[in-house]
C-alpha positions as CSV (number, residue, x, y, z in Angstrom):
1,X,-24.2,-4.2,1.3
2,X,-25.7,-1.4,3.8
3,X,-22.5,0.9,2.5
4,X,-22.3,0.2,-1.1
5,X,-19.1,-0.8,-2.7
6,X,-18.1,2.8,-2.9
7,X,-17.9,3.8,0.5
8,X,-14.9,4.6,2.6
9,X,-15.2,2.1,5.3
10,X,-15.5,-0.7,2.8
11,X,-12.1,0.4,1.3
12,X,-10.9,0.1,5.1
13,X,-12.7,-3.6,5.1
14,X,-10.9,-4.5,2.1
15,X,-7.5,-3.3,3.0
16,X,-8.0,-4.9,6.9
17,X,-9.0,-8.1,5.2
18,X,-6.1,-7.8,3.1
19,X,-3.5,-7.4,6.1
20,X,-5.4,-10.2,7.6
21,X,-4.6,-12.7,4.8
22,X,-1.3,-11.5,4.6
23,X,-0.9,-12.7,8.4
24,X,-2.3,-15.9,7.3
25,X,0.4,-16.3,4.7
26,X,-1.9,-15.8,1.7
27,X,-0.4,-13.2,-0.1
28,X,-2.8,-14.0,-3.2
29,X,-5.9,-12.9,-1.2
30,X,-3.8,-10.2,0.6
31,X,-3.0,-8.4,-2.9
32,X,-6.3,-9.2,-4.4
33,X,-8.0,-7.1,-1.4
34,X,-5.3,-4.6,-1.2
35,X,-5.6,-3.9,-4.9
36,X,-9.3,-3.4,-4.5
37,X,-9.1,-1.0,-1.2
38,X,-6.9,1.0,-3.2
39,X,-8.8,1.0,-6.4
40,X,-11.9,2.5,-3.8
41,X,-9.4,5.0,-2.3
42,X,-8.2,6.5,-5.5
43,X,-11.4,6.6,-6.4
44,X,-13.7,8.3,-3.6
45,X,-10.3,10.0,-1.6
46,X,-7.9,10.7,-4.9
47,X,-4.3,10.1,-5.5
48,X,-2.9,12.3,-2.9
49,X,-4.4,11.1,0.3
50,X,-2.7,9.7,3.9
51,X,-4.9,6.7,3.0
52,X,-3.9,5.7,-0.2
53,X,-0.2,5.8,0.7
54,X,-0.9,3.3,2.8
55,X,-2.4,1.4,0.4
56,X,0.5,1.9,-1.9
57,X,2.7,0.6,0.9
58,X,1.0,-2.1,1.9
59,X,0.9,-3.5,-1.8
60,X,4.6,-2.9,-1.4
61,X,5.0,-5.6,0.7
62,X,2.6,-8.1,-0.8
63,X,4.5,-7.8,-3.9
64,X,7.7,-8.2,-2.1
65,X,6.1,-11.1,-0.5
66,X,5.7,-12.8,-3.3
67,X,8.9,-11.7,-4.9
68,X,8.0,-9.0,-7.5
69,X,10.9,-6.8,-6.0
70,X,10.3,-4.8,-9.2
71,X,6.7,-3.8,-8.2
72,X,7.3,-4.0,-4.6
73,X,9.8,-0.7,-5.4
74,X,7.0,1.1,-7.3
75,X,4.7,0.3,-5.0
76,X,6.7,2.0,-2.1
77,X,8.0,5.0,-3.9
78,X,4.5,6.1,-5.2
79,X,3.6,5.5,-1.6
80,X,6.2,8.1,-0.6
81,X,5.6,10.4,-3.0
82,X,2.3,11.2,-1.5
83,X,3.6,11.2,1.9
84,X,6.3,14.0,1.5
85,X,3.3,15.7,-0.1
86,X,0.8,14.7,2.0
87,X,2.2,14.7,5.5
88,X,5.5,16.3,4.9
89,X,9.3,15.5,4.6
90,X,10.0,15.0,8.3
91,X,7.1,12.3,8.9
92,X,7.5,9.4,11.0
93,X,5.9,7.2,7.8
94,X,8.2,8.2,5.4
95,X,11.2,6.8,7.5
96,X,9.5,3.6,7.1
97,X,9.2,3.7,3.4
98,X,12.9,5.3,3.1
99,X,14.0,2.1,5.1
100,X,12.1,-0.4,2.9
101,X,13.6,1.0,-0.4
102,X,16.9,0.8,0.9
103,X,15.9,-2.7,1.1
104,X,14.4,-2.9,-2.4
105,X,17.3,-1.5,-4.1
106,X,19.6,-3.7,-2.4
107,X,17.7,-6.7,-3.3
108,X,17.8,-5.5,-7.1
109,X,21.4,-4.6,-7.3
110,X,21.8,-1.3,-6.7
């Protein structure tokens, strides 16, 4: 209430809570919050932000969690995408991402 909806550190809320559910095993809430920390990011930080790759990533596992593998890939590579931009080829973060579609296109086959 004292931030507004539209505030940076109440995207951070939402994505914390959402981690925090995820922990908890519900990956309904965990997505629902996620989706909403990242609909704030895009919004007051844009597309191409450190920030709202990690949102991206983190609804990469939610969906995985609750076995859209389909989305779970999206998810991840759009989460890339703005890290090679972002932060560069040769970050740490994109290893992480690199790993987990490896995973993701094993899961679907390919």
């Amino acid at each position: 209430k004292l931030l507004g909806e539209n505030h940076k550190d109440t995207a951070n809320s939402y994505s914390n809570l959402a981690v925090y559910y995820s922990a908890l095993g519900n990956k309904e809430e965990a997505m629902k919050h996620g989706q909403k920390g990242l609909q704030i990011r895009q919004k007051l930080l844009g597309e191409n932000h450190e920030d709202t790759a990690l949102s991206y990533h983190n609804l990469a596992d939610y969906y995985e969690a609750l076995g859209n593998k389909e989305e779970a890939f999206k998810h991840e590579q759009k989460g890339l995408q703005i890290r090679q931009k972002v932060l560069g080829e040769n970050h740490v973060d994109n290893a992480y991402s690199y790993h987990n579609l490896a995973n993701y296109y094993s899961a679907l086959g390919n």
